[in-house]
N, C-alpha and C positions, 0 to 999 in steps of 0.2 A: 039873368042879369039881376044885383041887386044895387041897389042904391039908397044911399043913407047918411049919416054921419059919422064919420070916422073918427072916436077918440082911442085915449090910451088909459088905461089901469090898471096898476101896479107892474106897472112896466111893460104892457103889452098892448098890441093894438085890438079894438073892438069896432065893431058896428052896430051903429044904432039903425035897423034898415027902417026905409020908408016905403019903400017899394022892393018885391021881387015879381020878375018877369019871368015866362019858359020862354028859353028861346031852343027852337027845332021839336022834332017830335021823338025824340028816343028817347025809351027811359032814363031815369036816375042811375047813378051808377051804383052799385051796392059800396054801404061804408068800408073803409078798412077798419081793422078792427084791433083797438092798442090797447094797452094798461094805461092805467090812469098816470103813473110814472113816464109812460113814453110823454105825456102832455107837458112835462117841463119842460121840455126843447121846442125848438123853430122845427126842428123834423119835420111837423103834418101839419103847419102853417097853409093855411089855403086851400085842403085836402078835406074830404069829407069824411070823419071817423066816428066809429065807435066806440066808447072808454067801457070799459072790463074790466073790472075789481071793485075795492073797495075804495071808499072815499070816507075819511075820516076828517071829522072836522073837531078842533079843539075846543073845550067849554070854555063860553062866555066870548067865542066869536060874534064881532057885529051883526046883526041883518042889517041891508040895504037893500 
């Protein structure tokens, strides 16, 4: 279980968690495993994944 705050940026939802709990005793399940491209869609919303590729970030992006 996780619990936290739920905001939005840049148009998508986030959590800010405060807590995570296990609940039961089986492992984790292993990620799926997507492009970094599969991440512009709601597709793996709430899915546990791994991004494969590249990630290009443009010069003179903010840090936050």
């Amino acid at each position: 279980m996780v619990g936290g705050t739920v905001y939005h940026l840049n148009g998508r939802e986030q959590i800010l968690a405060s807590e995570i709990q296990r609940l039961g005793t089986k492992p984790v399940p292993k990620p799926k495993v997507v492009t970094v491209k599969d991440l512009n869609s709601e597709k793996y919303s709430g899915q546990l994944v791994e991004a494969k590729g590249e990630l290009l970030i443009p010069p003179g992006f903010p840090d936050k």
